[in-house]
C-alpha positions in Angstrom: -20.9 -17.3 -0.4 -23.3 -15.1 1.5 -21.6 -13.7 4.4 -18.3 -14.7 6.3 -17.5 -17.5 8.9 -20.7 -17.9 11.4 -17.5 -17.2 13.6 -16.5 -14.0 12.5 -20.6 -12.9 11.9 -20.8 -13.7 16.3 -17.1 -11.5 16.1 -18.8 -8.8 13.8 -21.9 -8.5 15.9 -20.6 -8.0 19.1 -18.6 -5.6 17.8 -21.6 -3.5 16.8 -23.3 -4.5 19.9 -20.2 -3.0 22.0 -20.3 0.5 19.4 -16.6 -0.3 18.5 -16.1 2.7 16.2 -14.3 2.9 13.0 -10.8 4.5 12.9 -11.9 7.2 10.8 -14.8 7.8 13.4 -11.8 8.4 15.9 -8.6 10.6 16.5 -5.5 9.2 15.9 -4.6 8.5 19.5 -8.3 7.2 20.0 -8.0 4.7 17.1 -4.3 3.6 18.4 -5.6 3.0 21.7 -8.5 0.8 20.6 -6.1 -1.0 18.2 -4.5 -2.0 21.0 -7.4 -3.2 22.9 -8.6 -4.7 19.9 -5.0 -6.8 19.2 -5.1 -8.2 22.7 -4.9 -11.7 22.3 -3.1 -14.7 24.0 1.1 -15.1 23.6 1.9 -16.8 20.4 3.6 -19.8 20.7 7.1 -20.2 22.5 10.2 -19.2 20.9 13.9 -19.4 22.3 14.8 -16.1 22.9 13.8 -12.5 21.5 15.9 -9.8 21.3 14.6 -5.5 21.4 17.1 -3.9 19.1 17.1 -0.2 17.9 18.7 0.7 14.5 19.4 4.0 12.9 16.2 5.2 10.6 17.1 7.1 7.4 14.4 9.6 8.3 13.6 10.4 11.5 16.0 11.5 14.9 15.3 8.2 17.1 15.6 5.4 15.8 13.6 2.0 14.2 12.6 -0.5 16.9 12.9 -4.2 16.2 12.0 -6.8 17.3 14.0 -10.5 16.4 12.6 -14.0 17.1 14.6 -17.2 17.3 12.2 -20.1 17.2 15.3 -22.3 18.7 18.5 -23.6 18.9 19.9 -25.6 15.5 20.6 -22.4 13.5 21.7 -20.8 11.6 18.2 -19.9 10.5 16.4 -18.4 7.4 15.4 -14.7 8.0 11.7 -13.2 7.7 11.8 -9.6 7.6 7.8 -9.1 8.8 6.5 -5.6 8.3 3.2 -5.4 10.7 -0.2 -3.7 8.9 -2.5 -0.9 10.6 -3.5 1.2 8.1 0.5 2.9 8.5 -1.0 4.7 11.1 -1.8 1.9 14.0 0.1 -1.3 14.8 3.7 -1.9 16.5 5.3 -5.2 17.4 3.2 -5.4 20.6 0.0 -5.7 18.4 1.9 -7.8 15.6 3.6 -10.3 18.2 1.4 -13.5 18.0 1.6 -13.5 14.3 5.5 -12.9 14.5 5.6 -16.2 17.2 3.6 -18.2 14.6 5.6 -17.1 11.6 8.8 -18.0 13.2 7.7 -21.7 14.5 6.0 -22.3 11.5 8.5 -21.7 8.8 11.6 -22.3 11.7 12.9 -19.3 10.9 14.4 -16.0 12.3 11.8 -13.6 12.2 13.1 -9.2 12.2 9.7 -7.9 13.2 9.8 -4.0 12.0 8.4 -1.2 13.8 8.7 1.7 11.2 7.4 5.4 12.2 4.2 5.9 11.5 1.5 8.2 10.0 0.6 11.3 10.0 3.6 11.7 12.3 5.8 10.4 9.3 3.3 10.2 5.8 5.2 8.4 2.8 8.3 8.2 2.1 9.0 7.5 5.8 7.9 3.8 6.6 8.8 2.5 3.4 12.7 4.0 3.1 12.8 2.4 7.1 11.8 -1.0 5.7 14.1 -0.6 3.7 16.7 0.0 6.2 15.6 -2.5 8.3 16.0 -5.2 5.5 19.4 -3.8 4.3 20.7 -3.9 8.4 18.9 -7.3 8.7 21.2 -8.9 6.0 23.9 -7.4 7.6 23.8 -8.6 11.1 21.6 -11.3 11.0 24.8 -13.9 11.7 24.3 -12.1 15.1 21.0 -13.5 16.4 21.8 -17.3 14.5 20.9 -16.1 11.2 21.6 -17.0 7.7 21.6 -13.6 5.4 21.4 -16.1 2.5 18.2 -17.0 2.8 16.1 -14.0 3.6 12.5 -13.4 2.8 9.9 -10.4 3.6 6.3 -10.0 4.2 3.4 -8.3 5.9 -0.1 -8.1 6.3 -2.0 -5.2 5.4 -0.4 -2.1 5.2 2.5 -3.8 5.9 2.0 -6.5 3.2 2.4 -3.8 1.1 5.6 -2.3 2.6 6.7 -5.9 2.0 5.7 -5.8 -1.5 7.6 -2.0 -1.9 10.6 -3.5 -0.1 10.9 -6.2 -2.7 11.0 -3.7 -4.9 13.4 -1.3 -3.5 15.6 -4.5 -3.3 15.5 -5.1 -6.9 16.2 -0.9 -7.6 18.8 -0.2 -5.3 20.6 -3.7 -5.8 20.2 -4.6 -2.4 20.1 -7.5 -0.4 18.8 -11.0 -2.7 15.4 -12.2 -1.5 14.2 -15.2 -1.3 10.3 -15.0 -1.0 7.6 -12.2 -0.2 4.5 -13.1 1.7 1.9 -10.4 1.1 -1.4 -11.2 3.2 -4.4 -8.9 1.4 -2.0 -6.5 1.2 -2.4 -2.6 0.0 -1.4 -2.7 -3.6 -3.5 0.6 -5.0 -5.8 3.6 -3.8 -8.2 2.8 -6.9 -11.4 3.2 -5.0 -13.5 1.9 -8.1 -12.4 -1.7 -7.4 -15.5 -4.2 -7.5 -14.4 -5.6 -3.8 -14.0 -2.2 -2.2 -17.7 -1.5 -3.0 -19.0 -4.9 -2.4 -17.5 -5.0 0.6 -17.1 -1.4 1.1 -18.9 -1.8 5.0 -20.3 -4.6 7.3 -17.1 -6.7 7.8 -14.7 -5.3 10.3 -12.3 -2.9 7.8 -14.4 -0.7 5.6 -13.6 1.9 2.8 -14.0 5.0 4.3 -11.4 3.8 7.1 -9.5 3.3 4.3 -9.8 6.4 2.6 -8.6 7.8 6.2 -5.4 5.5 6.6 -4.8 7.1 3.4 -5.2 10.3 3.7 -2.7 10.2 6.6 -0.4 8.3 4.6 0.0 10.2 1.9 0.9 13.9 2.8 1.5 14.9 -1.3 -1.0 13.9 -3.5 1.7 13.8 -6.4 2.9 10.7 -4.3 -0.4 8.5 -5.3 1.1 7.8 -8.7 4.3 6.5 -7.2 4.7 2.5 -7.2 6.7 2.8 -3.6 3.5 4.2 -2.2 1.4 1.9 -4.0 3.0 -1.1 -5.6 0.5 -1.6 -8.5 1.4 1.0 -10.6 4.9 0.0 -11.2 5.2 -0.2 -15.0 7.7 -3.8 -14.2 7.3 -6.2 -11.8 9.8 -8.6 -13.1 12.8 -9.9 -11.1 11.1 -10.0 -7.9 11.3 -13.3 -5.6 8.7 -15.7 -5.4 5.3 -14.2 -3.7 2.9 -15.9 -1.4 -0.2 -13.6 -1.3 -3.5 -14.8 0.7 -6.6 -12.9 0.2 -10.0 -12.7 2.3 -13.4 -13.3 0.3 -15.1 -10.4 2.5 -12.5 -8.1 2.2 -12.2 -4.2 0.2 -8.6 -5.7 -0.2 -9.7 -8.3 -1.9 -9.2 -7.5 -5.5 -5.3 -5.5 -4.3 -4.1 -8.7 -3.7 -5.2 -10.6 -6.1 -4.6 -7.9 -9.4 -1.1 -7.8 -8.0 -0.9 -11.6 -7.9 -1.7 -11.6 -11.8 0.8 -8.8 -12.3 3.6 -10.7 -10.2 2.7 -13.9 -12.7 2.4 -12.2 -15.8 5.9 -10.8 -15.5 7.2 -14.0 -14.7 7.6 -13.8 -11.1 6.4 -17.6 -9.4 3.3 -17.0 -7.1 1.3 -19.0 -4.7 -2.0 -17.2 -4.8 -4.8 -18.3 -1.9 -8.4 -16.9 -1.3 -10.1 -17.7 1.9 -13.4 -16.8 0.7 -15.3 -17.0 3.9 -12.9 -14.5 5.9 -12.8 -11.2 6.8 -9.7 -8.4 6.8 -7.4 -9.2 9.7 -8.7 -13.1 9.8 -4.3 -14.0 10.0 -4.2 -12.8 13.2 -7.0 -14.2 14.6 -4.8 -17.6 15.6 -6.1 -17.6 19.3 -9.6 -18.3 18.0 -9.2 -22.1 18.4 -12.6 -22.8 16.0 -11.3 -20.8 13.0 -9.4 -23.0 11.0 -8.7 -21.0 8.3 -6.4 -18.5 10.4 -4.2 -21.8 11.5 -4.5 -22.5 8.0 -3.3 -19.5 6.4 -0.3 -19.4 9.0 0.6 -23.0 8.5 0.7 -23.0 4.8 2.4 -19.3 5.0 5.1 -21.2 6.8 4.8 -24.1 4.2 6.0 -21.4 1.4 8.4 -19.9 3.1 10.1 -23.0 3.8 10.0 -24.2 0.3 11.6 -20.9 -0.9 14.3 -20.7 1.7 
């Protein structure tokens, strides 16, 4: 395929045509505030009731913001814990709220939507130990909000998909909570920048490398930290006894080949995985739900929910 969706090439252009710049073009604050801008989209669809809850972080003085979703009212539900991307430097559960909506109608279950402390501010280990937390409080209380603890999956998209993929892991490590299922969407999974997608698609589609290289430079304060498979979930030397993995992949994405290399790991250790390639989309394409002509973003949300169901 030569280039992405007709769609997203109109999307891609105006863009250009606008001078939207890249976040590495931008100050922090700058590229937060066009994030925003950028995210704004139309209310996901309808859910019961939402709660805004603040738990203790591990790290930092104030504490972790979250946000929890009940699609309805014939719980007790199954429990996402959704971990939103941006680089670890932009997003929060404003930007990630659509996606948390869909998630919750389409696999009827609870969804714990995390907003962990971000880069620079707080570089690894910070978001990962809060995602942590928020897991380890969300199987603890989730009886509160209609939830069932014993069926309790993570995911993320992004940066996030890869705090979901370090959260499995931590759960295996620490012995913590049992998970059900982790949904990676072309998550993070290395900082290898000689991987053939990250040059092929290294500009001219939305995300590009050197944004990456600047998510994460922020990120990662220590560069002894690059080597460790919390901060980059690749080069973990086992990836056995981890749940079941959805992971979805974009064709003209730098992420591509992170999600799919970790896919292969996940199965050659044993682990079940539902592996999916949308070869004509871009980085970011999941959220993109209020575009009603892109099928593949209702797609990837529906069969997301599909898996999840399956697993709870």
């Amino acid at each position: 395929m030569d280039e992405p969706h007709p769609k997203l090439v109109a999307m891609l252009d105006e863009a250009e045509e606008l001078g939207i710049a890249p976040s590495n073009a931008l100050s922090v604050p700058a590229a937060r505030r066009q994030h925003v801008e950028n995210s704004a989209t139309d209310a996901g669809p309808g859910v019961a009731r939402t709660w805004d809850v603040e738990i203790p972080s591990p790290i930092a003085e104030d504490g972790i913001d979250l946000r929890v979703y009940r699609p309805g009212d014939d719980g007790p539900y199954p429990v996402l814990v959704w971990i939103h991307g941006g680089g670890f430097v932009l997003g929060d559960v404003e930007t990630a709220d659509h996606v948390a909506r869909s998630l919750a109608v389409a696999a009827d279950c609870l969804v714990v939507s995390v907003d962990y402390h971000r880069a620079p501010e707080y570089p690894f280990p910070v978001p990962p130990r809060e995602c942590y937390a928020a897991l380890e409080w969300t199987a603890e209380y989730a009886d509160v909000y209609d939830g069932d603890a014993d069926r309790l999956a993570v995911g993320g998209d992004s940066a996030g998909g890869n705090l979901a993929a370090v959260t499995a892991l931590q759960a295996r490590d620490f012995d913590g909570p049992d998970l059900a299922h982790q949904l990676l969407v072309y998550p993070v999974t290395t900082d290898d920048p000689d991987l053939p997608a990250r040059e092929e698609n290294a500009e001219g589609y939305g995300l590009t490398t050197d944004a990456m290289a600047w998510f994460d430079e922020k990120y990662i304060a220590d560069p002894v930290d690059t080597a460790n498979p919390y901060a980059y979930p690749l080069k973990a030397r086992d990836l056995s006894d981890l749940p079941s993995a959805t992971v979805i992949t974009a064709g003209f994405d730098p992420l591509l080949d992170d999600g799919e290399l970790y896919a292969d790991r996940l199965e050659s250790a044993g682990v079940p995985v539902e592996y999916r390639e949308y070869e004509a989309m871009i980085h970011g394409f999941f959220g993109m739900i209020d575009a009603p002509d892109l099928e593949a973003a209702h797609d990837a949300i529906e069969w997301s929910g599909e898996t999840l169901r399956a697993s709870f």
